[in-house]
N, C-alpha and C positions, 0 to 999 in steps of 0.2 A: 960671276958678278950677281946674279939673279938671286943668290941664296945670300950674298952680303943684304941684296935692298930688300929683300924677303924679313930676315932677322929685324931689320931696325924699322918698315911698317910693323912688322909685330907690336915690336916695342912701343912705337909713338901709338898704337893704336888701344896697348895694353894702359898707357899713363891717360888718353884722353878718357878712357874706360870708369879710369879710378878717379879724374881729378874733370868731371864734364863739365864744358867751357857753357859760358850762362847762352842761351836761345840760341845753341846751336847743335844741331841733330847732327850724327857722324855713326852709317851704317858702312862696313864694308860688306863688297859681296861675297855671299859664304862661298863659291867657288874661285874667286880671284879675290885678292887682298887688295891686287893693286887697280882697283876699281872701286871707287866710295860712291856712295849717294850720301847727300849731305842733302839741309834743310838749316837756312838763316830766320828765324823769328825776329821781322824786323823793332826795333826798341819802339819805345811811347813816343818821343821824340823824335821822332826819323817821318819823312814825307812819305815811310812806307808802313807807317804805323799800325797793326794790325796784320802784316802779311806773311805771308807765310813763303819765302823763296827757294827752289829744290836747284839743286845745280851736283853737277858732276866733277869729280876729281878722280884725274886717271895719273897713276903715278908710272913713271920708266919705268921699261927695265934696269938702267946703270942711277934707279933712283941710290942715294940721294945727292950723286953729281951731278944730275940734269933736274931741273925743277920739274914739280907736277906740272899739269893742265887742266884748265878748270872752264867745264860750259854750265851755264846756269840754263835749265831748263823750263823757267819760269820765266815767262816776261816780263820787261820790267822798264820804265820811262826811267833812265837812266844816262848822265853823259859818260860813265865811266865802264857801259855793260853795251855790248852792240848789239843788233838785231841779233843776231848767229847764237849768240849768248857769251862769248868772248869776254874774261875782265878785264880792264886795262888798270894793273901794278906792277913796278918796278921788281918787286921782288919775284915774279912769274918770270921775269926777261934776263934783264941784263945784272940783277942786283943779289940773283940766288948765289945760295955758299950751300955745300953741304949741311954746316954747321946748323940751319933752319931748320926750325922743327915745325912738324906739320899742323902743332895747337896753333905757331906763330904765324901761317899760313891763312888759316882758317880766320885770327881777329882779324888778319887783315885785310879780308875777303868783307868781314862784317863789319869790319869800320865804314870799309870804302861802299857797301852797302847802303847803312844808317848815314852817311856825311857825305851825299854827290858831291864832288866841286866841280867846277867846271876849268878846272887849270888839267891840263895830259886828259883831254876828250878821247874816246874812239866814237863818239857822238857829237860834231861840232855843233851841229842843228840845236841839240838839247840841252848842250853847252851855255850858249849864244841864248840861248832862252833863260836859264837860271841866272843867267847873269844879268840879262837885260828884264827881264818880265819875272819877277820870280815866283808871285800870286800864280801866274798864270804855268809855270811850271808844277808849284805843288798841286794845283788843281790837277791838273792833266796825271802827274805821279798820281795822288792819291784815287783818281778815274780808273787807272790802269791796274793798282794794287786789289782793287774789289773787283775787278772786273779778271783779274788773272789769279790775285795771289791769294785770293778768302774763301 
C-alpha cells in the first residue's frame, strides 16, 4: 500500500512543483514525503492580510484512501482553525474521495483561510463574534496576525 501512496505523493508533488499554486509555499520533508510543511500568504483582502500562516500536512499511509491531516502551526483568530491548530473542512472528514488531489486540498485550506465564516465553527466563541461584532473581530484577527503571523 505504502509504495501505491508513495507514487502518487510523488506525483501531486511533482505537478504542484511545475504548476505552483499562487501564496502558497509546499515543502516536503527530504526524508519522509509524506510529511509537508506548507506556508499560506494570506490575500490583500482577507482579515489576515499581510500573514504569513505555516501549518502541517501529514499524509497516510493508505493515502490517498484516507484523507491527509493538517495542523497549522501558526496562530490564528479564526472560527474555522482551533486552538490545537485543527481545520475545520468537510473535505478533511467525511467529504474525502481518493479522486482529491492535494493542489485541491491545499485551495481549500486557503480559501477557508482568507474567507472565516462562521457557519461549521470549531471556534463557536469566534464564530458568535464575526457574526455578531464583526469590527471587532477583524480587529482582534488582524491583532493576532502581526502579533503571530509577520
Amino acid at each position: 500500500m505504502t509504495s501505491t501512496a508513495l507514487r502518487r505523493i510523488q506525483k501531486e508533488l511533482r505537478d504542484i512543483n511545475n504548476q505552483p499554486l499562487e501564496n502558497i509555499v509546499v515543502e516536503a520533508k527530504e526524508d519522509n514525503l509524506f510529511e509537508w510543511d506548507c506556508i499560506i500568504i494570506a490575500e490583500s483582502d482577507s482579515p489576515y492580510k499581510g500573514g504569513k500562516f505555516k501549518f502541517a500536512l501529514s499524509l497516510p499511509q493508505n493515502f490517498p484512501f484516507k484523507a491527509p491531516s493538517v495542523t497549522f502551526k501558526t496562530k490564528i483568530y479564526h472560527p474555522g482553525i482551533n486552538e490545537e491548530g485543527a481545520i475545520c473542512v468537510p473535505v478533511l472528514r467525511d467529504e474525502w474521495k481518493p479522486s482529491v488531489t492535494l493542489a485541491t486540498v491545499l485551495c481549500i485550506i486557503q480559501e477557508k483561510l482568507n474567507n472565516p465564516s462562521p457557519d461549521d465553527p470549531f471556534e463557536p466563541d469566534i464564530a458568535a463574534l464575526l457574526k455578531n461584532d464583526k469590527s471587532k473581530f477583524l480587529a482582534t484577527a488582524k491583532e493576532w496576525t502581526k502579533k503571530h503571523a509577520m
